[in-house]
C-alpha positions in Angstrom: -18.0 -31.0 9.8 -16.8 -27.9 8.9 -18.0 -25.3 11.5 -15.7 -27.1 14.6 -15.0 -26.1 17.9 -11.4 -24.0 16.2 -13.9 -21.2 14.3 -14.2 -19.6 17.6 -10.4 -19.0 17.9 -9.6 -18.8 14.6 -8.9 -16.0 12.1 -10.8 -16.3 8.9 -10.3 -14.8 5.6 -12.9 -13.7 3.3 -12.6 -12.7 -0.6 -15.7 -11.0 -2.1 -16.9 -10.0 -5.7 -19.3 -7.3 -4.8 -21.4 -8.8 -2.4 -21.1 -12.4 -2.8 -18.3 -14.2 -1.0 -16.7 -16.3 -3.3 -13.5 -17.7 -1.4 -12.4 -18.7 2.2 -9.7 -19.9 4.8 -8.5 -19.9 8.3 -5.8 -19.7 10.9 -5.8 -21.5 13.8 -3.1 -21.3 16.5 -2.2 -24.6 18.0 -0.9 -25.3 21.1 2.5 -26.3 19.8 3.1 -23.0 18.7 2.3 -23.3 15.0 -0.2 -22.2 13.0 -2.9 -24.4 11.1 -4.3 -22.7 7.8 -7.5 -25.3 7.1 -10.8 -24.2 5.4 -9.5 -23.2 2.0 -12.2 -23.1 -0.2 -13.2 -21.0 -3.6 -16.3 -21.1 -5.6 -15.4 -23.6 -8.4 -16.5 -20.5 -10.9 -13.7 -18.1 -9.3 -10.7 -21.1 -9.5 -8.0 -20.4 -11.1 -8.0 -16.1 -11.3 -5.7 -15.8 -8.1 -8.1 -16.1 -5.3 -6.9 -19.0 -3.3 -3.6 -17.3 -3.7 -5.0 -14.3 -2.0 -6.2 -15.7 0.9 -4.0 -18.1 1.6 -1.2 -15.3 1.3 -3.0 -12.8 3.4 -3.6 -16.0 6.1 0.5 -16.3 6.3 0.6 -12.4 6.5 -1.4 -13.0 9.7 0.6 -15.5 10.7 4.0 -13.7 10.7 1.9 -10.6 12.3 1.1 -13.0 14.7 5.1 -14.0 14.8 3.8 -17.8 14.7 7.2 -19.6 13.1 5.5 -22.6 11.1 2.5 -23.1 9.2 0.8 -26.4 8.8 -1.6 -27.4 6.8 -4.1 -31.0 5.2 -3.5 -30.3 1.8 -5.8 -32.9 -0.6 -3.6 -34.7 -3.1 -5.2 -32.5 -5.8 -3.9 -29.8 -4.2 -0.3 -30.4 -3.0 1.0 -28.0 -6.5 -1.2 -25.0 -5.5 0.4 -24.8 -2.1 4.0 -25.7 -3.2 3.9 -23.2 -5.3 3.5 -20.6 -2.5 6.6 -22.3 -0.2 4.7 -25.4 1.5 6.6 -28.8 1.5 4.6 -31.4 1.6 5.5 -34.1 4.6 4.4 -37.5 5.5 2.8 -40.3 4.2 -0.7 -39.7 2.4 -3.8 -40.8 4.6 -8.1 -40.3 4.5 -10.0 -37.5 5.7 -13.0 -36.7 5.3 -12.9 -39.6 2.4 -10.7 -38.0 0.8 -6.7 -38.4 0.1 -4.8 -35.8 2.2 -1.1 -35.2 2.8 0.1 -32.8 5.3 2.4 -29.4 4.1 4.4 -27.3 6.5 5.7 -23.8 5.8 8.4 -21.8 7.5 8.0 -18.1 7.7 11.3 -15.8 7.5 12.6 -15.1 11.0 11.7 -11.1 11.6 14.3 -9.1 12.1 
């Protein structure tokens, strides 16, 4: 489920202690115009030192290189405090994927000047 026809066209992020990958994300363009961040993911032994933070920060770097306006994302429940820490809002009623509670979060990224 999580390798989908997106990776192609995607950007992903990758964090590494020495050799060993330890945390991940991605940004997808949509056709609307926005950008999706999905795929978050850090080894449960590197939680909580900063490096979901990273990459999700370096992922909305990318996305206002990329001049893409709004950032959506499926945050789990669990998770809706980590991102709206960082800016996201969460929107929308709550619903299952994957089997597991989701809400979605949007993000809106300064206008460059």
């Amino acid at each position: 489920m999580e390798i989908d026809e997106l990776d192609s066209l995607a950007w992903h992020a990758l964090a590494y202690q020495g050799d060993q990958a330890i945390g991940t994300g991605r940004l997808v363009l949509l056709e609307t115009g926005q950008g999706q961040i999905g795929r978050m993911a850090v080894l449960s032994a590197f939680r909580k030192q900063g490096v979901g933070t990273h990459i999700l920060r370096s992922l909305i770097n990318l996305a206002q290189e990329q001049k893409i306006q709004n950032v959506v994302l499926h945050s789990q429940i669990t998770a809706i405090p980590f991102y709206e820490k960082l800016g996201f809002i969460a929107q929308g009623p709550t619903y299952d994927e994957a089997g597991i509670a989701h809400r979605n979060m949007m993000f809106t990224l300064p206008p460059q000047i």
